[in-house]
C-alpha positions as CSV (number, residue, x, y, z in Angstrom):
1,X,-232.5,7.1,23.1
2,X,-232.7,7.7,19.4
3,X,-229.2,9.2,17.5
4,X,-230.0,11.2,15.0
5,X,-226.5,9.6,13.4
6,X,-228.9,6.3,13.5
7,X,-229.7,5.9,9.8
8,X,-225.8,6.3,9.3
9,X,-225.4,3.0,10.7
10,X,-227.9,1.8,8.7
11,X,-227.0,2.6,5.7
12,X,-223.7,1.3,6.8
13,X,-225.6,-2.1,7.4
14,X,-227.7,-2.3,4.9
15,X,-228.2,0.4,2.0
16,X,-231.2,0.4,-0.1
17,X,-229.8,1.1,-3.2
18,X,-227.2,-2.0,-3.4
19,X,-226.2,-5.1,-1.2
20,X,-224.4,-7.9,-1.0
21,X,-221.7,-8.4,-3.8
22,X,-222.6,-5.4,-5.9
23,X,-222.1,-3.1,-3.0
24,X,-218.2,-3.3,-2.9
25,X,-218.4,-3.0,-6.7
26,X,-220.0,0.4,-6.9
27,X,-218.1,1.9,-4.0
28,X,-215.4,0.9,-6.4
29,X,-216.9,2.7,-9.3
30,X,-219.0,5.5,-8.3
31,X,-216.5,7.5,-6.5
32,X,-213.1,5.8,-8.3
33,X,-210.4,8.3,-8.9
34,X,-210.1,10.1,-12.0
35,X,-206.8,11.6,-13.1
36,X,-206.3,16.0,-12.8
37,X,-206.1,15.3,-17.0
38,X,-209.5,14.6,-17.1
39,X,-211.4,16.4,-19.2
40,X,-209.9,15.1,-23.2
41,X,-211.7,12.1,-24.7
42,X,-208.3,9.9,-24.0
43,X,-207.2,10.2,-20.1
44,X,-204.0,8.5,-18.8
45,X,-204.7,6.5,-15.7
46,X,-201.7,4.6,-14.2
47,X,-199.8,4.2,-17.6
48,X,-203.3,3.1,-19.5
49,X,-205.0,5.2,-22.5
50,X,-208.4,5.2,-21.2
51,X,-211.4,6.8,-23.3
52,X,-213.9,8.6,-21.6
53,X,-217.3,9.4,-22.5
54,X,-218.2,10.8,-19.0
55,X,-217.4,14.1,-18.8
56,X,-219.5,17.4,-19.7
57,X,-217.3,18.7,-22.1
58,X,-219.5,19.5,-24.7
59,X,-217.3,21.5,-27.3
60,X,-213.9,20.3,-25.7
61,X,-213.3,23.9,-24.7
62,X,-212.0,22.7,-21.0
63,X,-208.2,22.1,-22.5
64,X,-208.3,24.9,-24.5
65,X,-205.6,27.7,-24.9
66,X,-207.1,30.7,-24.6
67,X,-209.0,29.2,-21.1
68,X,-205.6,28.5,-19.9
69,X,-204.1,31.7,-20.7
70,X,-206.9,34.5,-19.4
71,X,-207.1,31.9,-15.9
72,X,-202.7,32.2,-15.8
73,X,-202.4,35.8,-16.4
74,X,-205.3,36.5,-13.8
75,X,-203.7,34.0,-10.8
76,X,-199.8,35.2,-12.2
77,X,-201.1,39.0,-10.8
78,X,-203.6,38.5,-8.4
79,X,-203.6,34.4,-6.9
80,X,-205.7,31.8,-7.3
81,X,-208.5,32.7,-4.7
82,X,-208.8,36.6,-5.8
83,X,-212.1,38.5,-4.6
84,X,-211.7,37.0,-1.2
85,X,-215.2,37.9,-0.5
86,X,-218.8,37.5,-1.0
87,X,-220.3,39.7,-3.9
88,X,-222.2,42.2,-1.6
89,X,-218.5,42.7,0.2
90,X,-215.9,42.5,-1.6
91,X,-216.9,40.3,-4.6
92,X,-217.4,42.1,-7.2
93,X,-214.9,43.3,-9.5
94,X,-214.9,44.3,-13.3
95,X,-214.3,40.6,-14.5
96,X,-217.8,40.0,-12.9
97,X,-219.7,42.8,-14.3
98,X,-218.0,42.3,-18.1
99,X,-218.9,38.3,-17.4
100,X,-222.7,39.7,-16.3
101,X,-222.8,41.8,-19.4
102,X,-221.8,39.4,-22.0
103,X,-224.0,36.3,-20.5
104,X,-227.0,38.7,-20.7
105,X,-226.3,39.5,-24.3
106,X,-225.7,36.0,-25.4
107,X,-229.4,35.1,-23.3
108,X,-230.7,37.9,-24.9
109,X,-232.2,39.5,-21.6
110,X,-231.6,42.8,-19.6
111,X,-229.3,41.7,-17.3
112,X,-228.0,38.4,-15.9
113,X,-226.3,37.7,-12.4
114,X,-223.2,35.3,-11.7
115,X,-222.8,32.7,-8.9
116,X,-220.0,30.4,-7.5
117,X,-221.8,27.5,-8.8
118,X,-224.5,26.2,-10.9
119,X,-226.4,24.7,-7.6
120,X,-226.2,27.8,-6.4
121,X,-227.8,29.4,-9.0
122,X,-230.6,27.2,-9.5
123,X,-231.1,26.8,-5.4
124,X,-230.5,30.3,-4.5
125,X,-233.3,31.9,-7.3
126,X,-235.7,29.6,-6.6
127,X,-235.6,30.1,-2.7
128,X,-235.3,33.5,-3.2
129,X,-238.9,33.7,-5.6
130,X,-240.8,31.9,-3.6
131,X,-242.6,31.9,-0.3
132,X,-245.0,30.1,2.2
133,X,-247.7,31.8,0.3
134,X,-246.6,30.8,-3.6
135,X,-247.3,27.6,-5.1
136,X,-243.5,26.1,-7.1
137,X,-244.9,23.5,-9.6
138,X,-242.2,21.3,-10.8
139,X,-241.3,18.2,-12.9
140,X,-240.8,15.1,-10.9
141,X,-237.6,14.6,-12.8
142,X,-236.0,18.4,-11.9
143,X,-232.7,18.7,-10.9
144,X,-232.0,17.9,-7.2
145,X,-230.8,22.1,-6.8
146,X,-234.3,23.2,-7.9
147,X,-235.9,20.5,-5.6
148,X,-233.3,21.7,-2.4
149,X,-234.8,25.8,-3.6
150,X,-237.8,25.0,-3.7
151,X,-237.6,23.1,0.7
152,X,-235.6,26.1,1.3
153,X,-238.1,29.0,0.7
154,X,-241.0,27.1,2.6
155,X,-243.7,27.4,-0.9
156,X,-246.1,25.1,-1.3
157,X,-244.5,22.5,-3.9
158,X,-246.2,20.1,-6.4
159,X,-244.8,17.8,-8.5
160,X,-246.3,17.1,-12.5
161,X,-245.4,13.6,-14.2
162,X,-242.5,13.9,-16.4
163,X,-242.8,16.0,-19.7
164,X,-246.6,15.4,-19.2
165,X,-248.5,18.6,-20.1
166,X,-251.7,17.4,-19.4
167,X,-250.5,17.0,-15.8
168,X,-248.7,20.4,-15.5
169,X,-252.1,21.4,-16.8
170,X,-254.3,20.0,-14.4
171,X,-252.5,21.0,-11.6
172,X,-252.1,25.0,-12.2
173,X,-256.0,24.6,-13.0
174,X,-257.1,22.9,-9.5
175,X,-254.0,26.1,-8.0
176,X,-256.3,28.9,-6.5
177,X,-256.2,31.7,-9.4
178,X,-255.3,34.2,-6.8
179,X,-252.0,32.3,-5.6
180,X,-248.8,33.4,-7.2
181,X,-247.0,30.5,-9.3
182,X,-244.1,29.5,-10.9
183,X,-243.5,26.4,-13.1
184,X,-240.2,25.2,-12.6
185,X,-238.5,22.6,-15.2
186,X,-234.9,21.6,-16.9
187,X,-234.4,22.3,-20.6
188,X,-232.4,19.1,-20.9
189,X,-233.0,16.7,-18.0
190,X,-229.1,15.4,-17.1
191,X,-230.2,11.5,-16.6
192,X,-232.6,10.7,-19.5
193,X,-231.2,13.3,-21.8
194,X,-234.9,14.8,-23.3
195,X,-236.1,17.9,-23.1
196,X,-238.8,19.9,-21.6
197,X,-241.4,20.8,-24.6
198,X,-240.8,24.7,-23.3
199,X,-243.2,25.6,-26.3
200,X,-246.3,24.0,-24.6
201,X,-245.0,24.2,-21.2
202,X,-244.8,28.2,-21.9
203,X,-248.1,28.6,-23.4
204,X,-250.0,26.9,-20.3
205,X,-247.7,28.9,-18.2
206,X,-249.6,32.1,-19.8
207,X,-252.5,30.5,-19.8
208,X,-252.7,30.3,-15.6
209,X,-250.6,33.3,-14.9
210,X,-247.5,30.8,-13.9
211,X,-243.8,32.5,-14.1
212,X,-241.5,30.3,-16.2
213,X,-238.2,29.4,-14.9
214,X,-235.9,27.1,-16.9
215,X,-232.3,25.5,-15.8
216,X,-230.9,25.4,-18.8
217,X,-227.3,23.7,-17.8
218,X,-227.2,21.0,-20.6
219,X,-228.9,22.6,-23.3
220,X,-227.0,26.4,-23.0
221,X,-224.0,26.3,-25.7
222,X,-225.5,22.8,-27.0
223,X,-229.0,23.9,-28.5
224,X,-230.3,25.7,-30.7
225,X,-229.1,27.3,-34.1
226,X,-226.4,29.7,-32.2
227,X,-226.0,27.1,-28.9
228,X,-228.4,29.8,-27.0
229,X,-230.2,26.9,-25.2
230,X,-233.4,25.0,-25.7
231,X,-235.2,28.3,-25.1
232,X,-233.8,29.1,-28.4
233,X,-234.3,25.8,-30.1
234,X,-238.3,25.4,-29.1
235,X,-238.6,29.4,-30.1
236,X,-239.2,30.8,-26.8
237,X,-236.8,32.8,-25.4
238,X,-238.7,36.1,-24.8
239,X,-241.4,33.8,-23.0
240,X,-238.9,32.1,-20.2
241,X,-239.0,34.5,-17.1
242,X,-236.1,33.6,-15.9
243,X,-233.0,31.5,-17.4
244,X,-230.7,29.6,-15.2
245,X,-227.5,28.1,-16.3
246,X,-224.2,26.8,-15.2
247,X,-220.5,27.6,-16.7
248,X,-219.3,23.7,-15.8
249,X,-220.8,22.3,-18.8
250,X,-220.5,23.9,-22.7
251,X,-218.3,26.4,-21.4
252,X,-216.0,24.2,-19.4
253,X,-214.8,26.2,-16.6
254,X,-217.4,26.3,-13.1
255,X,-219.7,28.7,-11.8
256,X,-223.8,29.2,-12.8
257,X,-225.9,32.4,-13.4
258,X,-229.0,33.6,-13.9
259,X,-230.5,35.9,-16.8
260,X,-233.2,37.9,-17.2
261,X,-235.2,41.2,-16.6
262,X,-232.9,43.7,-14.7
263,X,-235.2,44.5,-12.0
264,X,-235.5,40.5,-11.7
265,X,-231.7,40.5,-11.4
266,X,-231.4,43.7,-9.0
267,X,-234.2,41.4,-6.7
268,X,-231.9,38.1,-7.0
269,X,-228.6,40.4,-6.1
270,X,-229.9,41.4,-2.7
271,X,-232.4,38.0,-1.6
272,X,-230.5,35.1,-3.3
273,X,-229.0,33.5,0.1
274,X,-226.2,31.6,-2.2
275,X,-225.0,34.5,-3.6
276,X,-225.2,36.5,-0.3
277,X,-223.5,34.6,1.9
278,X,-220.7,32.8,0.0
279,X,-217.4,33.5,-1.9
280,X,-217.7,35.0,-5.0
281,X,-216.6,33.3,-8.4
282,X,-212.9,33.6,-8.3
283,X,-211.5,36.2,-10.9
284,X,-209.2,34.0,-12.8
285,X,-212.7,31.5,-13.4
286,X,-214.4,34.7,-14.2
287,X,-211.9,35.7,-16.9
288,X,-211.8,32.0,-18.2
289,X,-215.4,32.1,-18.8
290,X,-215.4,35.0,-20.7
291,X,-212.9,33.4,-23.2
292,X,-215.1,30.4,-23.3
293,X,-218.6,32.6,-23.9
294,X,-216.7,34.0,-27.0
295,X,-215.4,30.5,-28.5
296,X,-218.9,29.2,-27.6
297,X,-220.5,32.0,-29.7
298,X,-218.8,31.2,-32.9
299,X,-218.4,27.3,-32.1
300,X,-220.7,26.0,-34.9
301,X,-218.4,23.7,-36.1
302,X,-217.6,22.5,-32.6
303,X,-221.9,21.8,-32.1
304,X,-222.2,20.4,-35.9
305,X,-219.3,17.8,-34.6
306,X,-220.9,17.3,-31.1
307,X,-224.3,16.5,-32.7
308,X,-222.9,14.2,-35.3
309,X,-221.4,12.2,-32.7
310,X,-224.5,12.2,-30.3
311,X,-226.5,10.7,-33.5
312,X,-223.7,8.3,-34.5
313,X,-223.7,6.8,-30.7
314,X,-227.3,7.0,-30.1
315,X,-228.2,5.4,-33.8
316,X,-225.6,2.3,-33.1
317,X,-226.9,1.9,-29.9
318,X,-230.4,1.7,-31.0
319,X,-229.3,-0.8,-34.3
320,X,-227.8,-2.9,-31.8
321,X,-230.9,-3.2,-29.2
322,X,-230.5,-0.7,-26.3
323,X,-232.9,1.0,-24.8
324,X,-231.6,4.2,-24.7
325,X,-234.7,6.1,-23.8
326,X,-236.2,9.4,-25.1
327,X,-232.7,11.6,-25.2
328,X,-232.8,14.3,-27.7
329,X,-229.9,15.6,-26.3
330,X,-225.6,13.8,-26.3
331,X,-227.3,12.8,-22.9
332,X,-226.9,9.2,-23.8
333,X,-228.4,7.0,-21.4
334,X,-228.4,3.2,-21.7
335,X,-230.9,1.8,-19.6
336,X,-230.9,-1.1,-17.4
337,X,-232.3,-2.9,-14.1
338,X,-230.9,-3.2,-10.7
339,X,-227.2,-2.9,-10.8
340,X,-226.5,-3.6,-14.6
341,X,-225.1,-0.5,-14.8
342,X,-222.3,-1.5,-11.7
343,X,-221.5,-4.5,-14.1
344,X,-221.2,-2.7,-17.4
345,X,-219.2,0.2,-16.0
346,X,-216.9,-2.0,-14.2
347,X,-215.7,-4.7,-17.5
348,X,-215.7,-1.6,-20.0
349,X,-212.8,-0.5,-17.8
350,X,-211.6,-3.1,-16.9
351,X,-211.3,-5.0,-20.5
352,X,-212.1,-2.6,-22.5
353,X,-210.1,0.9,-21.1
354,X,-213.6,2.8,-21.8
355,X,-214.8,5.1,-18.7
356,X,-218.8,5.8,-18.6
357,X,-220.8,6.5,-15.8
358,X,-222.7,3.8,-13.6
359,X,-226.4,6.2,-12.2
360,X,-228.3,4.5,-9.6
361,X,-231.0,5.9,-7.2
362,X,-231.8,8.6,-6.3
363,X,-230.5,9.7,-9.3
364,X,-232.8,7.3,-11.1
365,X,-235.5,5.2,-9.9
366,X,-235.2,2.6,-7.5
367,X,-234.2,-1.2,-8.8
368,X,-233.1,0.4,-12.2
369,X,-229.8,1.6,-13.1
370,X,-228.0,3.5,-16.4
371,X,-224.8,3.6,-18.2
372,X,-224.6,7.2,-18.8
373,X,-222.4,7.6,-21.9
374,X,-221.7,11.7,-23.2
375,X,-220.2,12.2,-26.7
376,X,-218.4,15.6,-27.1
377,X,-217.1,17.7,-30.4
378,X,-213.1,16.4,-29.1
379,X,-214.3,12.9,-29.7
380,X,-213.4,10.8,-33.4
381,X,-215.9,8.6,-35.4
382,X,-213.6,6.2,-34.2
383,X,-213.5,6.6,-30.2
384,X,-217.8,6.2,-30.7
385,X,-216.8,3.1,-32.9
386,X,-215.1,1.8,-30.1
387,X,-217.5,2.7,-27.1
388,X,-220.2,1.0,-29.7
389,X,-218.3,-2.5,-30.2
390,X,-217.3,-2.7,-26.6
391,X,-220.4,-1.9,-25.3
392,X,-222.6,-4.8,-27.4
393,X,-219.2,-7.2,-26.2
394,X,-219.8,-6.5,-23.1
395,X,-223.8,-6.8,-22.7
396,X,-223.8,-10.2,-24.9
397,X,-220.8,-11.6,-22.4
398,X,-222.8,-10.8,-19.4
399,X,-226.1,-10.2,-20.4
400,X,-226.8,-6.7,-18.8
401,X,-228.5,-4.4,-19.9
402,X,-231.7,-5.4,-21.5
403,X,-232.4,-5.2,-25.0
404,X,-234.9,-2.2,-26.1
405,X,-237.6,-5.2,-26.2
406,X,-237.2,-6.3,-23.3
């Protein structure tokens, strides 16, 4: 009799993604404790200065201050856990409304909606838009919360080749002109670190009648002139139907919303299953991320440092024969095959006291792997200097990694 529980024990067996030797070395890696202290470029682990370049930090607001402070004074009056309830219940309080408010004046839309989560943002609008009727159109490389949206509201989904227009094209033309659509992309894609061209992805959105929605997670406090997103860099903010975002990256704290047209926003509020049926952000979050919206807003020094560093590390890298892919973004992927990335991961801690991230499938293709490296506006010309040097020592002693010929 088959047990559903069946491909447990073979993955147990036998996993697809590594074997052999290398399995034992990225159990060790990928889910290796990191300290509470984890958010600074330099982390102490076990008495060791480690640098990171792994966490999503962007402006190194996540140890600052004022954070600290508005979370205290909320959990010193009220706990940790305060609304205990689900927005429709008792969820909402004025933290969430003021937090609503500012995030849709910063987007520049009518209204915007706040979630527990950024997953839940991105899974919950997405389910709630479509139908069995509607057609989702979606890069291949889309985040795996708009994938899980787009199986939960039972559309019709088709999938364009990465960043290629000409496909995203071709399939809204053969889409029945009478079938509602929606094209459905990331503004920076988390694992290769480029961005969707949302200038020409917008325009043949018009051009078929397609709604535009845009998970904007890595590029919102990171892009654009005033950190508004990559809506804002590609010039195209009043053409995106609907922005999603999460508060876990540029603005350091955890949760994910959604901004756009207030009727929009009154629809998500009463058909969004992740905002109807789970806890609401918890106040002393909510208050935290309102300090962080107004030190993102003015944090052009913070960006100008971020970006200087991105272009440092990704220059190096380049100079020294990586293939670091098409990133336009601190997204700094360092590509390899198989396990390299296992390999590299493990001696840059290990001899080096550097912490990046090992990716394998199904985060990235099968029988390829990256060393996903994230330079923040807390990190020194020097701490780059370091990942650089370490990183070449370490491909040339074990020859991972190929070079960007290769």
């Amino acid at each position: 009799m088959a047990d559903i529980f069946d491909k447990v024990a073979g993955f147990l067996r036998e996993s697809p993604i590594v074997g052999g030797k290398d399995r034992a070395i990225a159990e060790s890696v990928l889910y290796r404790h990191s300290p509470l202290d984890n958010a600074g470029p330099w982390i102490e682990i076990e008495g060791r200065s480690v640098l990171q370049f792994s966490t999503n930090d962007y402006l190194g607001l996540a140890r600052h201050p004022r954070l600290r402070q508005a979370a205290m004074e909320i959990v010193s009056k009220y706990g940790v856990s305060s609304p205990m309830g689900a927005r429709p219940l008792t969820g909402t309080t004025e933290l969430h409304d003021e937090l609503e408010r500012e995030l849709a004046a910063f987007k520049r839309t009518e209204a915007a909606l706040v979630f527990s989560n950024g997953a839940q943002a991105m899974m919950g609008c997405v389910a709630a838009l479509a139908g069995p009727k509607d057609l989702i159109v979606m890069d291949q490389y889309a985040h795996a919360s708009l994938v899980c949206g787009a199986r939960i509201s039972g559309a019709r989904t088709r999938f364009f080749q990465h960043n290629d227009v000409g496909d995203l094209d071709a399939v809204l033309t053969k889409a029945p002109p009478e079938q509602a659509k929606m094209v459905v992309v990331d503004g920076v894609y988390s694992m290769q670190g480029d961005m969707a061209p949302l200038d020409v992805v917008s325009d043949i959105c018009r051009q078929h009648g397609a709604r535009l929605i845009v998970d904007d997670a890595h590029g919102t406090g990171v892009c654009g002139a005033n950190g508004r997103g990559t809506a804002e860099l590609f010039g195209v903010e009043d053409r995106v139907d609907l922005h999603l975002g999460t508060c876990s990256k540029a603005m350091a704290t955890v949760g994910g919303f959604a901004a756009g047209d207030a009727g929009l926003m009154e629809f998500l509020q009463f058909n969004a299953p992740t905002i109807l049926f789970t806890k609401a952000m918890p106040s002393c979050v909510a208050a935290a991320t309102l300090e962080a919206l107004k030190l993102l807003r003015d944090g052009h020094e913070r960006r100008t440092a971020l970006w200087e560093n991105a272009r440092r590390l990704q220059d190096g890298l380049v100079q020294a024969g990586f293939n670091i892919g098409q990133t336009c973004s601190p997204i700094t992927p360092i590509h390899g095959n198989g396990t390299d990335a296992i390999h590299m991961c493990t001696a840059l801690y290990q001899e080096h006291d550097i912490w990046v991230s090992a990716v394998l499938y199904p985060a990235v293709a099968l029988g390829t792997s990256i060393l996903r490296a994230i330079p923040t506006a807390a990190h020194s010309a020097q701490d780059v200097q370091k990942l650089l040097a370490s990183v070449t020592a370490v491909r040339d002693a074990c020859g991972t990694a190929p070079r960007a010929e290769d």
